[in-house]
N, C-alpha and C positions, 0 to 999 in steps of 0.2 A: 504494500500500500504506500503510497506517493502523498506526501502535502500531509497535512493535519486539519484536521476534518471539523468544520466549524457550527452544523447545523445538525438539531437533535436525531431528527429525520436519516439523513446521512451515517450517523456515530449509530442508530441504529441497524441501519440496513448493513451497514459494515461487521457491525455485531452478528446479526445472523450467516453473512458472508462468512466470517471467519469462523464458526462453530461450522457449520457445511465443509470447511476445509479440514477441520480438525480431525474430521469422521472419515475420508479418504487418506489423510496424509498421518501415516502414525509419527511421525517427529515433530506433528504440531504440538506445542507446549498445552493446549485447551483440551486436548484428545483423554490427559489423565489426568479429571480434578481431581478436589478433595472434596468428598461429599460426609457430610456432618449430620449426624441423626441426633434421637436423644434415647438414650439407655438408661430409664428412669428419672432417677434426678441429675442424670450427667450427660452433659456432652459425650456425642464418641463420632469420630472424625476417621476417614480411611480413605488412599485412592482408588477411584474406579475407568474403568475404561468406557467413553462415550461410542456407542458402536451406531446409532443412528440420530437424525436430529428429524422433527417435524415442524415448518415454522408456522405452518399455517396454524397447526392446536398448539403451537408454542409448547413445545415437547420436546425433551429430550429421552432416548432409549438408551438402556445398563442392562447388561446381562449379569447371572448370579446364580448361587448355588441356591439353592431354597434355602437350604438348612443354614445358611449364614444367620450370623447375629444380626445385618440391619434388615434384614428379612422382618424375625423377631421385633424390634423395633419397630420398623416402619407398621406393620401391622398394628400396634399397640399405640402411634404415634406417627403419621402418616406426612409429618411436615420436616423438613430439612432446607440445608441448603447447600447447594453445589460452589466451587470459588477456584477459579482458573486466573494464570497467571501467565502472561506471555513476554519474556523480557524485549522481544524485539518491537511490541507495539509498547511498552511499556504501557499495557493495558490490566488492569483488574477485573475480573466479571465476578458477582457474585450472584448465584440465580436463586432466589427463594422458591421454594417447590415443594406441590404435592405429588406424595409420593403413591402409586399402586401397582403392587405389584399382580400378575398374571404367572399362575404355573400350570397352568391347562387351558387348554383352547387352542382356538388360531393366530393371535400373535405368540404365543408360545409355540406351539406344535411348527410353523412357518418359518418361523426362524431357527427350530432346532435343525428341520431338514437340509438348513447350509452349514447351520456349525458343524453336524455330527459328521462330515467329511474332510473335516480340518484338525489336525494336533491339537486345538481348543478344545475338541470334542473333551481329551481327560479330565478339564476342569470341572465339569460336569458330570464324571460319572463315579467319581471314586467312591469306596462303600465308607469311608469316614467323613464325617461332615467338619465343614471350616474348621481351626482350631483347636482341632482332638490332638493330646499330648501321643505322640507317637516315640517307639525304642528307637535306638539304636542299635543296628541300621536302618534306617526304615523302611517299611516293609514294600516289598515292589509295585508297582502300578500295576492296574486291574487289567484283565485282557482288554482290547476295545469293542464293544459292543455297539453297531451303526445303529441300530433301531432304537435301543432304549433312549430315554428321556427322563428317568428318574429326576433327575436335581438339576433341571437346567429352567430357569424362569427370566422372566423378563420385567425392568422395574421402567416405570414410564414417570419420569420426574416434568408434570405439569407447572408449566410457569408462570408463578403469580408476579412476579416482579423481577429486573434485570437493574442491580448496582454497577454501574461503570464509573472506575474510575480510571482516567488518566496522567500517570507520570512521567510529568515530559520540563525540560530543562526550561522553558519560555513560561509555566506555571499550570500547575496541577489543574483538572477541571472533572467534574463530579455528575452523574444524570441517571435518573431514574425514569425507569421506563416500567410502565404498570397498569392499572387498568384504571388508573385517574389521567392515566396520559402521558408524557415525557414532560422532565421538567428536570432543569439545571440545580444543582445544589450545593451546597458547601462543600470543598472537598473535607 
């Protein structure tokens, strides 16, 4: 991106622009935020991989294990918020978001029939779920089975709101984008 972008209009559609990019280009810095649940009365914070964006429902697509902890969460707690950091726009996004997650149906089942032919496939199929204390050695990876689907689900992080801020040498500039509108703000 060329020039520095002066109109809210503009710094959004750029926003969408560069999420679009992030989901094809895995060395886009935006590809792995930090997405932040809550785990009762605490914060819990991990990165995730963006594998699709929607802009028209303002949506972003995560793939996951069911049995993860922000599974648990989100269920129990269905709001978070995603926060991408790209040093070369010296841009911040942070996307407040509702979280639902899918582990049957057709956007689950649709998308499993692309992963389960990719090395990804084992993330999804091992018989221990997220953070089981494993021996030493640990124990070998399961054979790969193409059909099952066990633990592969899909989380659809709805966006209520887009925090952009911008770090740039000529001075910081700040804008929210949400469904009161776009509107410049303090950084």
């Amino acid at each position: 991106m060329t020039g520095r972008l002066d109109t809210l209009g503009a710094i959004e559609a750029a926003i969408w622009q560069q999420l679009a990019l992030c989901v094809a280009d895995k060395s886009h810095p935006w590809r792995t935020p930090v997405l932040a649940t809550i785990d009762g009365e605490r914060a819990d914070a991990r990165t995730v991989v963006l594998r699709e964006i929607d802009e028209r429902q303002r949506a972003l697509l995560i793939y996951t294990d069911e049995r993860a902890g922000k599974v648990h969460q989100l269920l129990r707690q269905p709001h978070g918020t995603l926060v991408m950091w790209s040093p070369a726009l010296g841009w911040q996004l942070r996307c407040r978001v509702r979280l639902v997650i899918e582990m049957s149906g057709l956007a689950a089942s649709s998308r499993w029939a692309r992963v389960r032919l990719s090395p990804a496939a084992q993330d999804y199929l091992s018989p221990l779920p997220p953070g089981t204390t494993v021996g030493v050695p640990a124990p070998p990876p399961p054979p790969h089975d193409p059909v099952a689907r066990d633990y592969f689900a899909v989380i659809e992080a709805a966006i209520d709101a887009i925090d952009w801020l911008d770090l740039h040498p000529d001075g910081h500039r700040r804008a929210i984008f949400d469904a009161r509108g776009a509107r410049w703000v303090q950084p």
